[in-house]
N, C-alpha and C positions, 0 to 999 in steps of 0.2 A: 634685575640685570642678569645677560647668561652668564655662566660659570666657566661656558667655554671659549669666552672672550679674548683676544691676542693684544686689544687695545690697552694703552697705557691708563693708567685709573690713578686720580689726584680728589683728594678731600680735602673737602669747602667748609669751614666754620661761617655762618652767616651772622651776621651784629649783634642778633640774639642770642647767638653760642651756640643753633643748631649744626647739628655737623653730620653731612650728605657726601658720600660720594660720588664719582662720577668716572665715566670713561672718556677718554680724550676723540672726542672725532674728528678733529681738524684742528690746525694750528698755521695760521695765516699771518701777512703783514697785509698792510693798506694804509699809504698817506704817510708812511713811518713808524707806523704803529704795529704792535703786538696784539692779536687775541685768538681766545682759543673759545672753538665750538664744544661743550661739555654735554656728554649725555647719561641720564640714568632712567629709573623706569618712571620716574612722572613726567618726564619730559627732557627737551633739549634749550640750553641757555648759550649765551653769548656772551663772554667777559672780554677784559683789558689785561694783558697781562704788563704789569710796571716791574720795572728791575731797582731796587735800591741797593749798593754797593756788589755784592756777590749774589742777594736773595732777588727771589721771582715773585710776585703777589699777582694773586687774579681779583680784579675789581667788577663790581658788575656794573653795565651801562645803564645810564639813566633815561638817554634823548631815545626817546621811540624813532627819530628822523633816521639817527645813527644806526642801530640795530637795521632798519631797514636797508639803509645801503650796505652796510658791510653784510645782512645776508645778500640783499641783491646782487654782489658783487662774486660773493662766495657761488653762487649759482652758477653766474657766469663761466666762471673760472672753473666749475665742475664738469659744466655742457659743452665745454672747448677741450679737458682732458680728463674724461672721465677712467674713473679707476677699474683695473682689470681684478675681475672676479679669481 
């Protein structure tokens, strides 16, 4: 990951207690939902973010259907207002 990155960075414990972190690239609703686009240097993932009382948790998605639309959607949404350099 660069160093001289401005994006927000959250770390992930995964079920096995790995723990990765990551830089925020997008943070979306769809359908009433929360999730966030997470990126580091193996790659970029796609979570749920659930709220339980005051706390935030990011879930990962299971349905490849789901993944699929909420990127297709995020696409969309980028090629309509893409962001200024």
């Amino acid at each position: 990951m660069r160093d001289d990155s401005v994006r927000d960075l959250v770390t992930v414990t995964d079920e096995k207690g790995n723990v990765k972190q990551f830089e925020v690239e997008a943070l979306f609703e769809m359908n009433g939902e929360s999730y966030a686009m997470l990126r580091n240097e193996d790659g970029t993932v796609l979570m749920k973010v659930e709220e339980q009382g005051n706390d935030q948790f990011l879930v990962g998605l299971e349905s490849e259907k789901e993944k699929s639309q909420l990127l297709d959607a995020y696409q969309i949404a980028v090629d309509a207002a893409p962001a200024e350099d």
